[in-house]
C-alpha positions in Angstrom: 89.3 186.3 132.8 87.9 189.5 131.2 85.0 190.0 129.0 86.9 190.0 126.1 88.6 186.8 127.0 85.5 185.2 127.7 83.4 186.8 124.3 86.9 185.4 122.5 86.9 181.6 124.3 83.5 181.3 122.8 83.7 182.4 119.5 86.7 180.1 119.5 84.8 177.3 121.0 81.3 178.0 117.9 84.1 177.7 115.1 85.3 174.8 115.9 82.4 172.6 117.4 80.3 174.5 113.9 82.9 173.3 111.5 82.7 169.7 113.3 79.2 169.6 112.9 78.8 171.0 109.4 81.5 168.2 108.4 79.9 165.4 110.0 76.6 166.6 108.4 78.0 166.7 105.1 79.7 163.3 105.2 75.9 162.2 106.6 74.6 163.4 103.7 76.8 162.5 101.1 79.5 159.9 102.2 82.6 159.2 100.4 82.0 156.5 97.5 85.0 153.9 97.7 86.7 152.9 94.7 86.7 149.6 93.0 89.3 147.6 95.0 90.0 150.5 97.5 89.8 149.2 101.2 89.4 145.9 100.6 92.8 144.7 100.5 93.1 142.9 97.0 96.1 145.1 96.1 98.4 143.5 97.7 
């Protein structure tokens, strides 16, 4: 592979490993609130 191929591989690979870890970061810090009766099966 050339340089540019190589330079290009890891910007790909920092985007999306980054925008993994910022998300998981962000649901650390502030996780989704469930709704009243959401998830717990009483609407059926």
């Amino acid at each position: 592979m050339s340089a540019d191929a190589v330079v290009m591989l890891i910007v790909a690979i920092v985007v999306v490993w980054g925008g993994l870890v910022a998300a998981v970061l962000k649901l650390r810090g502030h996780p989704d609130e469930q709704r009243p009766g959401e998830g717990t099966g009483e609407d059926r």
